[in-house]
N, C-alpha and C positions, 0 to 999 in steps of 0.2 A: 338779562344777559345779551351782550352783541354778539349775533350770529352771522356768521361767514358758513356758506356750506357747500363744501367740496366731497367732490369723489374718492374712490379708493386709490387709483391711479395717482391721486397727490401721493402718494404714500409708495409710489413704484422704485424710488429713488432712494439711496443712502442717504438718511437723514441727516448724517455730518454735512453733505454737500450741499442740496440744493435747499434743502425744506427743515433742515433741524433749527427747535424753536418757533417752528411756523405754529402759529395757531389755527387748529381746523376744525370743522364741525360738521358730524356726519349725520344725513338722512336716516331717517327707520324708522317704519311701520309702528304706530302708537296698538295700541289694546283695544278695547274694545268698540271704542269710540270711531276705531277706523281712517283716524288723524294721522298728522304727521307731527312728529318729534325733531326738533333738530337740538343738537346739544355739540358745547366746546370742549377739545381738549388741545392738548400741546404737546408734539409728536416730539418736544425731549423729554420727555417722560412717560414715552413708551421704551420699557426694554427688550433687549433683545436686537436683534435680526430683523431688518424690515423686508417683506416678502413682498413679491408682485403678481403672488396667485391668489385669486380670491376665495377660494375657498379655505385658504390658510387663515384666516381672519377672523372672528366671532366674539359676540363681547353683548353683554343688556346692561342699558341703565334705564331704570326707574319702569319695566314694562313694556322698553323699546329695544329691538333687534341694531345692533350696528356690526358694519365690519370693519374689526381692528381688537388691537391691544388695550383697552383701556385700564391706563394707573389712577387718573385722577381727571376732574373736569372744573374746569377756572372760569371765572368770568374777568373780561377784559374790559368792562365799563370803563374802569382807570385809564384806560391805553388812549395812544391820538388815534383820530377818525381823519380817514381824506376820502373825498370823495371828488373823482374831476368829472364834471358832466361836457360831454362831447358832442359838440353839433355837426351835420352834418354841413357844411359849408358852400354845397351845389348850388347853380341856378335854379335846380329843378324845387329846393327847399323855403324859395320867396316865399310862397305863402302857405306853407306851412311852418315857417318858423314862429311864428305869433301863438301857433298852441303850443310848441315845442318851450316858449320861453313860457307858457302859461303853467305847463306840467312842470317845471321843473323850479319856479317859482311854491308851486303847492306842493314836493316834495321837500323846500328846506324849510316851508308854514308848517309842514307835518311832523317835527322831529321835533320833540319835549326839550325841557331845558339838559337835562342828563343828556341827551342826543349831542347838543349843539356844545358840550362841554370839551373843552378840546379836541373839536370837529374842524379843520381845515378842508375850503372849497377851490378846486381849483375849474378854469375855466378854457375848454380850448377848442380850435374852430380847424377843420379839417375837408380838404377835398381831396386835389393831388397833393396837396402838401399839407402839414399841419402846423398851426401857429398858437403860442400859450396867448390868449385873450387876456389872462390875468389868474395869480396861484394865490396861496396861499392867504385868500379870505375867510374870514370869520363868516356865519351862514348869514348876517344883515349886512354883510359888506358886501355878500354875492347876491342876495335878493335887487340891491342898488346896481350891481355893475351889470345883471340880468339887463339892465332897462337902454345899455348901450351898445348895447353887441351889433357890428356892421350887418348889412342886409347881404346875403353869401352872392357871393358875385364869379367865384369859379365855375367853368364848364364843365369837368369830370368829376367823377368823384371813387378816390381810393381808398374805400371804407380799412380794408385788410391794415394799410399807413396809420390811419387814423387811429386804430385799434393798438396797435402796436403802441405808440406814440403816446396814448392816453394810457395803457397799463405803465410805460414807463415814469409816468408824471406820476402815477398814481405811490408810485416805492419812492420816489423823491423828495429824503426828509422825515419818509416811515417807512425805515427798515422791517423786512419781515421778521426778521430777529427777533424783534422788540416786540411780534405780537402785533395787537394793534387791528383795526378795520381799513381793506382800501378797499374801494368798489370807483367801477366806474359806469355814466348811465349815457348809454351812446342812444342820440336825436336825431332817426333818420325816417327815409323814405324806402330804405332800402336797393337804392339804386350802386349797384357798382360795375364799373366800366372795365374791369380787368376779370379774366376767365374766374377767380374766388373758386378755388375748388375746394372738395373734402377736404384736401391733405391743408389746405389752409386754412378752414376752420378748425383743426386738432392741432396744425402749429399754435393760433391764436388759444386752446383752449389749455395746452401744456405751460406756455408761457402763464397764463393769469394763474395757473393755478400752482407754478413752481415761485410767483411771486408775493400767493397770498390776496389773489384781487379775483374779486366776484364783480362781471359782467351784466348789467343790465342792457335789457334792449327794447326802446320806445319807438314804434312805428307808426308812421301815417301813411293808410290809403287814402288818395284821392281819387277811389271809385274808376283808373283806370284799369281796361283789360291789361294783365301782364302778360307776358308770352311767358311759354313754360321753363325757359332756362332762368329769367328772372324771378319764378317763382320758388325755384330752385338753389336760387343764391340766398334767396331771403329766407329761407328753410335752414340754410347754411348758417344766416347768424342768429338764428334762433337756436341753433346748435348749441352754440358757442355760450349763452346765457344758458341755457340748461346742463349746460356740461362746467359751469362755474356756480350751478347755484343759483343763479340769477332771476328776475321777472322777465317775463317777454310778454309785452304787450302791444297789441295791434289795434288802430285806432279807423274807422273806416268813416271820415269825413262825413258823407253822406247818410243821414240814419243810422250811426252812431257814435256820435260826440259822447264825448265823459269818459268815454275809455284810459285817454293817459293820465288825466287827473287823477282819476283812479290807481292806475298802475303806479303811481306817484309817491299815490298815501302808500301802497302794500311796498314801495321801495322804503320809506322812511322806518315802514311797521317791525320790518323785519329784522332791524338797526339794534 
């Protein structure tokens, strides 16, 4: 089963409006094992009244606690996949982009033939501005165009733009309607030049999830001290992957390499 997994909040909404037909998949505590369960369903096939209290909510499949209605649980293997991976496009990213293309190179090695079965990659490069590199690749068309991506030459960088810009590529061609997988897996250092407050990690985290897109987030440290407000920011998009479901993985250059390769395979895993 492809798993997308979102909060109860996707669910705050009149599902005629923003979210009816979305496919979602909710967290819940497994048995005994002390695991996690995530499983699909598809909020037009929940009746009723959609609520925005959580306590109005309750529902077990298979041993596992979720909140919601559940009528039925689908699997979407059939549906298209997109996936855009987002590089951060700073100065500050020169030499970190080499593992940046390394990890996300071994996340499209990591996805099985069913994976890569009507799986569309798109590719886009972002600081103050974002630019489509290249859409709508097959996952050996993206492993090839990985190997061309300019060396980022912008001085700021607007992750918040970037974000944005990349959940919009990501519904581009896969309507949420239709169900379907979008994720996106944004390639940074975490650096961003504009205040990035709360209220704008929960705008970014409403949007991916009123459009059906789970959030990854692949970070390199490079072993600099951060001062506390940018530690703060980075916390922020770490948010924002948790609050979509997402991985968030941090990668500290020094004394510990393999980190995103890693976070890589568990982004493919979770597919």
């Amino acid at each position: 089963m492809f798993l997308l997994l979102f909060f109860l909040s996707a669910f705050a909404n009149d599902p005629s409006v923003q979210n009816h037909n979305m496919h979602v998949v909710y967290h819940a505590d497994a048995n005994q094992s002390g695991a996690d369960v995530d499983f699909l369903l598809d909020i037009s096939e929940i009746t009723g009244a959609v609520s925005a209290v959580e306590t109005d909510f309750a529902a077990s499949f298979q041993n596992a606690q979720a909140k919601s209605t559940v009528t039925s649980v689908k699997d979407i293997s059939g549906k298209k996949k997109t996936t855009v991976l987002a590089f951060d496009d700073s100065i500050s990213m020169r030499k970190g982009r080499p593992l940046m293309i390394a990890a996300a190179k071994k996340y499209i090695h990591s996805l099985t033939t069913a994976q890569k079965k009507d799986h569309t990659i798109d590719i886009v490069l972002g600081a103050m501005e974002t630019k489509v590199f290249a859409s709508n690749l097959s996952p050996e068309e993206a492993l090839h165009k990985l190997n061309f991506l300019p060396k980022p030459t912008q001085k700021n960088t607007a992750l918040r733009d970037l974000l944005t810009d990349a959940i919009e590529e990501a519904t581009t061609g896969n309507d949420p309607k239709n169900g379907g997988m979008r994720q996106v897996i944004l390639f940074s250092d975490g650096e961003e030049e504009s205040s990035f407050t709360v209220s704008d990690a929960d705008m970014l985290i409403g949007k991916a999830r009123s459009e059906g897109v789970q959030i990854h987030f692949l970070f390199i440290n490079r072993n600099r001290e951060k001062k506390p407000e940018a530690i703060a920011k980075i916390k922020r998009f770490q948010s924002i992957a948790d609050g979509t479901g997402g991985i968030d993985v941090i990668e500290n250059v020094v004394g510990g390499k393999g980190a995103l390769d890693k976070g890589a395979e568990r982004i493919a895993y979770k597919i």
